[in-house]
VORO-40484 format. One record per residue (C-alpha): x, y negated, z negated; residue number from 1. Coordinates in steps of 0.1 Angstrom, whole numbers, always signed. Layout:
% residues N
+-------+-------+-------+------+
:    xx :    yy :    zz : resi :
+-------+-------+-------+------+
:     X :     Y :     Z :  NUM :
...
+-------+-------+-------+------+
% end
This chain:
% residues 254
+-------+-------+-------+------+
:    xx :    yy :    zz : resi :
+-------+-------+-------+------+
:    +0 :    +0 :    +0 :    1 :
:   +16 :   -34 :   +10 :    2 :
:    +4 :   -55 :   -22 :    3 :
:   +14 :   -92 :    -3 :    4 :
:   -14 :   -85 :   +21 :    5 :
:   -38 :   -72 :    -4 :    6 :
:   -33 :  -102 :   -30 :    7 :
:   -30 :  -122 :    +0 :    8 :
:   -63 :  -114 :   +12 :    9 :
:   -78 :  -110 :   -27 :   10 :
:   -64 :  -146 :   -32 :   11 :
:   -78 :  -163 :    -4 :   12 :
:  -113 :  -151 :    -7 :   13 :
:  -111 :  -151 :   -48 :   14 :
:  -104 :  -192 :   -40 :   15 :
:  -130 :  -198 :   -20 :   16 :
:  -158 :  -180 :   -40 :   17 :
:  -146 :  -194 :   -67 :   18 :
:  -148 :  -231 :   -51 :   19 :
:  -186 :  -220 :   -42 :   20 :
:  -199 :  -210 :   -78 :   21 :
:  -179 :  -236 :   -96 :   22 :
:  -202 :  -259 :   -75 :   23 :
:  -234 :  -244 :   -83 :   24 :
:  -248 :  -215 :   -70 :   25 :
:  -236 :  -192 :   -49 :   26 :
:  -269 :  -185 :   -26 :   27 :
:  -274 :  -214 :    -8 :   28 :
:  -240 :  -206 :   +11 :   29 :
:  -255 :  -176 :   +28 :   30 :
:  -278 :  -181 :   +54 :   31 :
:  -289 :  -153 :   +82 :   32 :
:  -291 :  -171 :  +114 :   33 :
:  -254 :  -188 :  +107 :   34 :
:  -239 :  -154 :   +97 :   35 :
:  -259 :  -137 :  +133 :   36 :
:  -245 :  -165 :  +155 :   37 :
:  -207 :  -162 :  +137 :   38 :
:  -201 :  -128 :  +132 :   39 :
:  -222 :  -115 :  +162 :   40 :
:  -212 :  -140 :  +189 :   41 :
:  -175 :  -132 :  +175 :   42 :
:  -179 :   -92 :  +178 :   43 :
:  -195 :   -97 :  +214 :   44 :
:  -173 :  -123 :  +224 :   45 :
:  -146 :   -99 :  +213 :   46 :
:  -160 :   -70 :  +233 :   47 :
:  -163 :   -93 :  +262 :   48 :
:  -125 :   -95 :  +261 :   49 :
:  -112 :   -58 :  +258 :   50 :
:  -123 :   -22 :  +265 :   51 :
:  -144 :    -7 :  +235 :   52 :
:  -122 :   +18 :  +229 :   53 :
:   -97 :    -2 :  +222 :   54 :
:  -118 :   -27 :  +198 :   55 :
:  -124 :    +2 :  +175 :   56 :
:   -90 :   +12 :  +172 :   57 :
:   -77 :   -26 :  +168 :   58 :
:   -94 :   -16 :  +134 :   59 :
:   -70 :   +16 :  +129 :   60 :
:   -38 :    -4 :  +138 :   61 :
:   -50 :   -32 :  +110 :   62 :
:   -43 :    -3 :   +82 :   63 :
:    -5 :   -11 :   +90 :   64 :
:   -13 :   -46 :   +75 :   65 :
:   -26 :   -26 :   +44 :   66 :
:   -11 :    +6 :   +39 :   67 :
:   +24 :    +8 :   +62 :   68 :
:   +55 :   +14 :   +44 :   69 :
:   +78 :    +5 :   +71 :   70 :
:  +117 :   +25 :   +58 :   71 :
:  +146 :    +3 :   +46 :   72 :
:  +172 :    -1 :   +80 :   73 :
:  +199 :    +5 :   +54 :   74 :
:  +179 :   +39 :   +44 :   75 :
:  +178 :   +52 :   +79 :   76 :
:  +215 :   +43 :   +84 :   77 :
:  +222 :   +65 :   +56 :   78 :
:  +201 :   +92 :   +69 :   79 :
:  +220 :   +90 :  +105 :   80 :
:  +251 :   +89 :   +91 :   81 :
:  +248 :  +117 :   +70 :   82 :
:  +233 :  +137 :  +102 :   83 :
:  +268 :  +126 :  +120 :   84 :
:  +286 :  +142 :   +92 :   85 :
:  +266 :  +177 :   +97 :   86 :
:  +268 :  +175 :  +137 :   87 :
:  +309 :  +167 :  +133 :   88 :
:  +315 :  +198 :  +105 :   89 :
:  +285 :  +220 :  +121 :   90 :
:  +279 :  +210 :  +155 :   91 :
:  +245 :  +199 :  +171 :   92 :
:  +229 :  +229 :  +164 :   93 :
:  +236 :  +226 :  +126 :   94 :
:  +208 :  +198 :  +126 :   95 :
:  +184 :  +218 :  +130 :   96 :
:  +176 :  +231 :   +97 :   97 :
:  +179 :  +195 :   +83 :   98 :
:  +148 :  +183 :   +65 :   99 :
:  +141 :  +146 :   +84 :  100 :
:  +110 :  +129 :   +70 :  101 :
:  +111 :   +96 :   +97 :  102 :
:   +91 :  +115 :  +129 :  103 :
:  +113 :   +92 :  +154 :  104 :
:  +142 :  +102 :  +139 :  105 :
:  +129 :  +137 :  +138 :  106 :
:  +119 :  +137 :  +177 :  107 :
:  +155 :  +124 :  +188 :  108 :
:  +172 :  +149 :  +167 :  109 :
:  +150 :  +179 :  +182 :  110 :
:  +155 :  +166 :  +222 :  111 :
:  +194 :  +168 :  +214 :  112 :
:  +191 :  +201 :  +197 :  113 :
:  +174 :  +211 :  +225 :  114 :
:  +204 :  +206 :  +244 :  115 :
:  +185 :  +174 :  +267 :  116 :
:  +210 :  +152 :  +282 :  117 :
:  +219 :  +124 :  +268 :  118 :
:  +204 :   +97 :  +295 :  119 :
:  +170 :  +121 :  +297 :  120 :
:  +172 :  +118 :  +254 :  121 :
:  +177 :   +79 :  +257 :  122 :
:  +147 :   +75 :  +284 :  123 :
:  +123 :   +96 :  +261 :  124 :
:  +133 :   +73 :  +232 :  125 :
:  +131 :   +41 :  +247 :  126 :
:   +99 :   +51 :  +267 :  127 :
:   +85 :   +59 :  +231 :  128 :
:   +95 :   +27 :  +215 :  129 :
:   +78 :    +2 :  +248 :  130 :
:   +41 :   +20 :  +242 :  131 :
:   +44 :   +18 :  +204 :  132 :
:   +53 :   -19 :  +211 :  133 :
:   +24 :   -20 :  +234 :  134 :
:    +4 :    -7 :  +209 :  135 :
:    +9 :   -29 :  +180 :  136 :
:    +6 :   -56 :  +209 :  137 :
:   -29 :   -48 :  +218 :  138 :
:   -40 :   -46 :  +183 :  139 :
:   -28 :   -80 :  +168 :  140 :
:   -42 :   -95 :  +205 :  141 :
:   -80 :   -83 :  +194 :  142 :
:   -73 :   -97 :  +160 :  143 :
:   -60 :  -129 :  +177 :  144 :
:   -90 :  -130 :  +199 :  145 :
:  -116 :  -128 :  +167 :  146 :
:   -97 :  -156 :  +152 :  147 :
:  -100 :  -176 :  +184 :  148 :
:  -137 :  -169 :  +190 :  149 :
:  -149 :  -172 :  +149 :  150 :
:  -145 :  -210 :  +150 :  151 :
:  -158 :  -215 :  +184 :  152 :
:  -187 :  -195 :  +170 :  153 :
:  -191 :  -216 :  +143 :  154 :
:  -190 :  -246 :  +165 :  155 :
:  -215 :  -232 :  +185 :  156 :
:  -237 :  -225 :  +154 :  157 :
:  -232 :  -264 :  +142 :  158 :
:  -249 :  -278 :  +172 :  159 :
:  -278 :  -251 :  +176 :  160 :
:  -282 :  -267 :  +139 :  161 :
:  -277 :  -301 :  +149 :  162 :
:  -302 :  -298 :  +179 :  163 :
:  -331 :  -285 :  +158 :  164 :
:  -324 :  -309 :  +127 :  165 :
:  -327 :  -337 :  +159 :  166 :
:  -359 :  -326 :  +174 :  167 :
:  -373 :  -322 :  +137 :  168 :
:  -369 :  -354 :  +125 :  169 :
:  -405 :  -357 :  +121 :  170 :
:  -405 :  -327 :   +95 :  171 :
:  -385 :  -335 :   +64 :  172 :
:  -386 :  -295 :   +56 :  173 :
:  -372 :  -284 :   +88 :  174 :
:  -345 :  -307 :   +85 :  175 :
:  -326 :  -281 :   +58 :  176 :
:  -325 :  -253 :   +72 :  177 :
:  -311 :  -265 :  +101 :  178 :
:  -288 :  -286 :   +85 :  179 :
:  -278 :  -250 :   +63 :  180 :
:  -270 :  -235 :  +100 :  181 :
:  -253 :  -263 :  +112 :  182 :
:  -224 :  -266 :   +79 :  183 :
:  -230 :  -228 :   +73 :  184 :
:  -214 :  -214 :  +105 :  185 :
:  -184 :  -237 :  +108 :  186 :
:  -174 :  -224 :   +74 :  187 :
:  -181 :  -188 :   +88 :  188 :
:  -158 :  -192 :  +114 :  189 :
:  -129 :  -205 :   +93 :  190 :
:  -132 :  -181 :   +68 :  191 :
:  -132 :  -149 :   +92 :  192 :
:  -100 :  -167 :  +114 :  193 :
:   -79 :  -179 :   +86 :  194 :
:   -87 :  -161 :   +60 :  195 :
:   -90 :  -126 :   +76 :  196 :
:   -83 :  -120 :  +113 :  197 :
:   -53 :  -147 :  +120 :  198 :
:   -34 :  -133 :   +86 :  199 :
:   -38 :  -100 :   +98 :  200 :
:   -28 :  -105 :  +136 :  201 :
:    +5 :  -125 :  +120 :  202 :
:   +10 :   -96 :   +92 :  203 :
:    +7 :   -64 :  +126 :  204 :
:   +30 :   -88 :  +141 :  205 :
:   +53 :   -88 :  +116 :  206 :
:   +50 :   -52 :  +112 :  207 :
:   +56 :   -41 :  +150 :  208 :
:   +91 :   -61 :  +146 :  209 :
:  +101 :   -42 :  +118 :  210 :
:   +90 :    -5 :  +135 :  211 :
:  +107 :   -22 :  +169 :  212 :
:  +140 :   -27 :  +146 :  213 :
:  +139 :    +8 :  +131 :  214 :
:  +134 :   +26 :  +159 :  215 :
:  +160 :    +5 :  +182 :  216 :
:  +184 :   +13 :  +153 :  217 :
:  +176 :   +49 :  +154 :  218 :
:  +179 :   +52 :  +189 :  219 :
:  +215 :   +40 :  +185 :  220 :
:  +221 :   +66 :  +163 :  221 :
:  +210 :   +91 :  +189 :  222 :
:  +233 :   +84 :  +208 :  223 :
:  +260 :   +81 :  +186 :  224 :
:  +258 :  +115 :  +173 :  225 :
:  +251 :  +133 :  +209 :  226 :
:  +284 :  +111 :  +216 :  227 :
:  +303 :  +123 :  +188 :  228 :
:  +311 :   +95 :  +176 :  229 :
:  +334 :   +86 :  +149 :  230 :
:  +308 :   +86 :  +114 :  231 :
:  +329 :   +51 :  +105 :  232 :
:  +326 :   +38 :  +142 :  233 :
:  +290 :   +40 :  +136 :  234 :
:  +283 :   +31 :  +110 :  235 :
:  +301 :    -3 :  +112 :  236 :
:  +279 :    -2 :  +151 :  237 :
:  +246 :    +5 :  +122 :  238 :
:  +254 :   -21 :  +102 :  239 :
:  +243 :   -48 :  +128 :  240 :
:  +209 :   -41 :  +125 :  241 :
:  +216 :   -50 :   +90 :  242 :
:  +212 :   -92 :   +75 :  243 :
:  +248 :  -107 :   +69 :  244 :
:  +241 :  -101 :   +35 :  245 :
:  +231 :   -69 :   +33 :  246 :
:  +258 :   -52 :   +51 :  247 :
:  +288 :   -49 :   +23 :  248 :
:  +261 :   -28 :    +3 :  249 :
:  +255 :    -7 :   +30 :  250 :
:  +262 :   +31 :   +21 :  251 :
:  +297 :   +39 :   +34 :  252 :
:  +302 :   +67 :   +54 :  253 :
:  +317 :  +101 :   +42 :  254 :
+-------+-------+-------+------+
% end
């Protein structure tokens, strides 16, 4: 469970329904026709955009904002070297009965096992990494596009308000209700692009560098250990995936 997006999200809501029943109370904020107009023109508007399929599994790739635990660079440099150490004492087949837990790791360690060549192994890998970038892309893009359509929404929602508070003038007890719709949806539409969708497209963002990293960096140790090369040589080759100030810490290599 990431616990910055969680209190992220449990913070920014918590402040604004706090703000609303401080003021008084908290009904008069929710209103039926402004919550049809947001969150309904949004989800079709959304729809409109992409494929169905893949606006229902925007929602899968939004757990990663939640519940991805993206490994430490300086753990999987660890893990390779210590995999360059069997494959140098053992040879390639001596990594097969290693127990490997990262399933990218895992796959590159099984096509050279398997005795691929080392170009075929590096296509394979990279091919791998562009759709899982792709992926990720697609997802944060729907969740970008709901943030972009909730205000517009909302904006839309204000003047159907604004029209039948004006062509009610005459009717002091129309003149609420519509006024309700007019404020209501703007607020709708900031709340679900700022509070949820735009956070969330910036968080998968975030979160598709980090897997982009990792895997670039285990791909280099691929090839590194179908090279045979020196455990030393790479890991100081590792290490750049590493900050500046991270890299003296870095495990040292047997």
């Amino acid at each position: 469970m990431d616990l910055a997006t969680l209190l992220g999200l449990i913070g920014a809501l918590g402040a604004i329904f706090a703000s609303i029943l401080m003021g008084g109370s908290a009904a008069v904020f929710v209103n039926v026709p402004g919550l049809i107009i947001v969150v309904g023109g949004t989800l079709a508007v959304t729809l409109m955009k992409f494929p169905l399929s893949h606006t229902l599994g925007a929602f899968k790739v939004a757990a990663k904002a939640f519940i991805y635990k993206s490994e430490k660079p300086d753990e999987l440099i660890a893990q390779s070297i210590e995999l360059a150490n069997i494959a140098r004492k053992e040879g390639i087949l001596g990594l097969e009965q290693v127990e490997i837990q990262n399933a990218f790791l895992k796959k590159g360690v099984q096509l050279v096992v398997d005795g691929h060549p080392s170009d075929l192994v590096q296509r394979m890998l990279t091919k791998d990494i562009n759709l899982s970038i792709e992926r990720n892309e697609e997802g944060l893009s729907i969740f970008k596009a709901i943030g972009d359509a909730a205000p517009a929404m909302g904006m839309i929602g204000t003047l159907i308000g604004l029209v039948q508070m004006m062509a009610n003038m005459d009717d002091p007890k129309a003149i609420g209700p519509a006024m309700a719709v007019a404020l209501l949806t703007t607020l709708y539409g900031a709340v679900i692009a700022n509070a949820l969708a735009l956070p969330i497209a910036d968080k998968l963002a975030h979160r598709s560098r980090e897997e982009s990293i990792n895997k670039s960096l285990i791909l280099e140790s691929i090839r590194a250990i179908q090279d045979g090369l020196n455990p030393r040589v790479m890991e100081e080759l590792l290490k750049s995936y590493l900050p500046d100030n991270e890299r003296e810490a870095a495990p040292a290599a047997a």
